[in-house]
N, C-alpha and C positions, 0 to 999 in steps of 0.2 A: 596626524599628530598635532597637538594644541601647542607646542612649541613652550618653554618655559615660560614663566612668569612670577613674581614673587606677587607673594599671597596681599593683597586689597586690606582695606579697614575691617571691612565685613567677612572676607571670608578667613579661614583657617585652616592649619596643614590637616586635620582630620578630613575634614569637604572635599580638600583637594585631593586626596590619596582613595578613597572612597567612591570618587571620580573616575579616578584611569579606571579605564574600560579594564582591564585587567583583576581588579582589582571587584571590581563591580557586577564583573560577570561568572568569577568565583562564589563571590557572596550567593548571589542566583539561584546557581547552580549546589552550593550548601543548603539555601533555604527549601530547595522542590527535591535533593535527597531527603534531607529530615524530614520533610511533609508525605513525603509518601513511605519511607521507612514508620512513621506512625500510625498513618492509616492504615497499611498491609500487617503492621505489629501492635494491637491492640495494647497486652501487656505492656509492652515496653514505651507506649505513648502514656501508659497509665504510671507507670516510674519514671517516665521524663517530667510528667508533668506534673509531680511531686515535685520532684527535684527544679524543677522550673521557680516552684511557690516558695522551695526555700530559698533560692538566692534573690528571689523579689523582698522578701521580706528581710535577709539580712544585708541585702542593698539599702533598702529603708533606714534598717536600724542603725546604721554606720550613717549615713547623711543626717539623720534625727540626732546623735549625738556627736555627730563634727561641726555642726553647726556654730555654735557660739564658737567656737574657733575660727571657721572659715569666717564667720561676720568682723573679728576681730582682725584679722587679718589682710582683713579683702582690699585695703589700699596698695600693702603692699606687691598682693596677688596679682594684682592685676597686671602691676608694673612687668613681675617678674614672667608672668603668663604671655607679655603684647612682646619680651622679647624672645623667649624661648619659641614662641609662632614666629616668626622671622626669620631666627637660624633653622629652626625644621625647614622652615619654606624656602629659604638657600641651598640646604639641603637635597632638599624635593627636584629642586630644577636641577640642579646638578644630575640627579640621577636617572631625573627625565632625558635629559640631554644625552647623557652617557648609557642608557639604555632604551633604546626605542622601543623595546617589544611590551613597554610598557603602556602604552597606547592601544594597543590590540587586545580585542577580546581571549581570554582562555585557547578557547577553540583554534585560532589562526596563528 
């Protein structure tokens, strides 16, 4: 176990939860399902991967016009961004603490 910590300058409660081995080795384990559910199902890699192309593009278009908002914005984002990462990452250690199995890969 990595034992708590609250979260650095640089890093942030997404890094760190994405981290635990739990957490990490889920993901994995999602990504080589869906990788071979595509390859064994031609079709259905061929509608994923439509569907892929639309939310890339209306991921885009949402960022393309939040923009002048976000740039308007972004002083006091920031602020409010450096403490909402901090109570997660209090958060995070707490639940580190209070559940170990969070530490361990899926499998164990």
């Amino acid at each position: 176990p990595n034992g708590s910590h609250a979260c650095g300058a640089q890093e942030n409660v997404l890094q760190r939860v994405l981290q635990l081995p739990v957490v990490s080795s889920t993901c994995e384990s999602l990504q080589r399902t869906y990788a071979s559910t595509k390859e064994a199902h031609p079709l259905m890699a061929s509608v994923w991967g439509v569907y892929e192309r639309g939310v890339q593009g209306a991921g885009a278009l949402a960022m393309w016009s939040m923009e002048p908002v976000v740039r308007r914005l972004e002083p006091q984002r920031k602020s409010a961004v450096t403490v909402a990462n901090s109570l997660a990452c209090r958060g995070l250690d707490h639940l580190e603490e209070k559940i170990p199995a969070l530490q361990y890969p899926v499998d164990k």
